[in-house]
N, C-alpha and C positions, 0 to 999 in steps of 0.2 A: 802614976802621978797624974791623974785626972785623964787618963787615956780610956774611951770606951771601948777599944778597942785595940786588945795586945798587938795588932797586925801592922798598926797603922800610927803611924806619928805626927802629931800635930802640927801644923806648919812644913810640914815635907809637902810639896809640891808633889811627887807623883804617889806620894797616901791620899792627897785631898781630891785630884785629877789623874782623868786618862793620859795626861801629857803630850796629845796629840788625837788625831784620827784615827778611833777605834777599830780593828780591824777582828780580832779574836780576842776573847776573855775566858781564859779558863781557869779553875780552880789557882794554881799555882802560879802564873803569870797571863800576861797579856801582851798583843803584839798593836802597837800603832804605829801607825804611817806618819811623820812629821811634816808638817805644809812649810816647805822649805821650795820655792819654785825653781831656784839654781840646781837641785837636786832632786828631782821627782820621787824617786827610786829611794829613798830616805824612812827606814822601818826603825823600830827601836827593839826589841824584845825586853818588857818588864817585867823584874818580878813583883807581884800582887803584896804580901805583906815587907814590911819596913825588914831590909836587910842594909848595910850601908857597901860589905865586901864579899866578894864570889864563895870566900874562903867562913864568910859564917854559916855558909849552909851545909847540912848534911851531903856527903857524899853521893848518895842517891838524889837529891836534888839539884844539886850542881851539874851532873849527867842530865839530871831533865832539861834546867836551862841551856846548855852548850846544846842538847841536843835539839831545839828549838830555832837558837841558831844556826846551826844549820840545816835548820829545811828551811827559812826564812832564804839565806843563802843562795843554796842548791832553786829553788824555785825563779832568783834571781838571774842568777847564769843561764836556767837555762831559757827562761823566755823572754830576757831580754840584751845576751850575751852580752855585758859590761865589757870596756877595757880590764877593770880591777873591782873586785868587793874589797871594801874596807870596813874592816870589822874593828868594835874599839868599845871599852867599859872604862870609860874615866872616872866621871861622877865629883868631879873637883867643885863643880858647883852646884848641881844638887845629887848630894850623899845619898844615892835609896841604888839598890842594884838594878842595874841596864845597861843591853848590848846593843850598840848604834853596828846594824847591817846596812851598807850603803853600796847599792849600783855606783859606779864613776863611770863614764866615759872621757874620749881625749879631748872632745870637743868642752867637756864640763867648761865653767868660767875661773874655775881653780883648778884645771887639771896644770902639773900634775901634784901640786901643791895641797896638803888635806884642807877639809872642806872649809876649815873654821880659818882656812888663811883671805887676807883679804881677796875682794874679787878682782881677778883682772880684765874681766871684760860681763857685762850683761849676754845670756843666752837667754831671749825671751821664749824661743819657742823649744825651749829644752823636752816639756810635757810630753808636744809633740812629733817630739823624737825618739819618744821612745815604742819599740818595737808593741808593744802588748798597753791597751787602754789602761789608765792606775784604777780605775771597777774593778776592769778583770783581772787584774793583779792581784788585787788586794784581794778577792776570792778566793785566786789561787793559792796565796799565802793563808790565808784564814784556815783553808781544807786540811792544807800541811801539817799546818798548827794540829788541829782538830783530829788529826791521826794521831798524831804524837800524842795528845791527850786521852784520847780512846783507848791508846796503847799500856798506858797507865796505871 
């Protein structure tokens, strides 16, 4: 119905947008980092064409994204040992499949409350506190990615 593109659905937000800070693109999904300053460490893993649920994708895909998250994840832990990843595919307000991987630590301004609750306190220099520069994070995460896909 006037789509140029079976993949992608008009007025979806993350068919029209990278939905954040590009990190990896690959065939199947993409990984962005969200510019969330209370949460540095705030990755998304999405997938590239319009799916709305985990469960419309083939079996063998499903495994690719889960497995996506976590090396997203796993790269988390280990170079910036979190209190807790919280991992979470809502999609309540925009329908397209995505996995929100988020570092938390205790000090967060929501800990230990999830992120989307109000804040209790401003961390401005939260960036800063985190163990590994978000460049070089986000590299490292990109590589992960980029195995996974290699592995393909």
């Amino acid at each position: 119905m006037g789509q140029r593109d079976p993949g992608r659905l008009v007025g979806c937000e993350l068919c029209m947008q990278d939905g954040g800070l590009l990190v990896h693109r690959g065939v199947k999904l993409r990984v962005i980092r969200a510019t969330e300053p209370e949460h540095p460490a705030f990755y998304r893993v999405v997938w590239n064409d319009h799916v709305a649920e985990w469960t419309d994708l083939p079996p063998a895909d499903r495994s690719h994204i889960m497995q996506a998250v976590a090396k997203v994840e796993t790269v988390l832990r280990e170079h910036l040992h979190p209190t807790k990843v919280n991992l979470a595919s809502l999609g309540n307000v925009v329908p397209h499949l995505h996995w929100h991987v988020i570092a938390r630590f205790d000090w967060d301004g929501r800990w230990p409350a999830p992120v989307w609750a109000p804040l209790r306190e401003s961390v401005p220099d939260a960036e800063a506190r985190l163990a590994v520069p978000l460049s070089a994070l986000d590299r490292l995460v990109a590589e992960a990615v980029r195995e996974l896909d290699l592995a393909a």
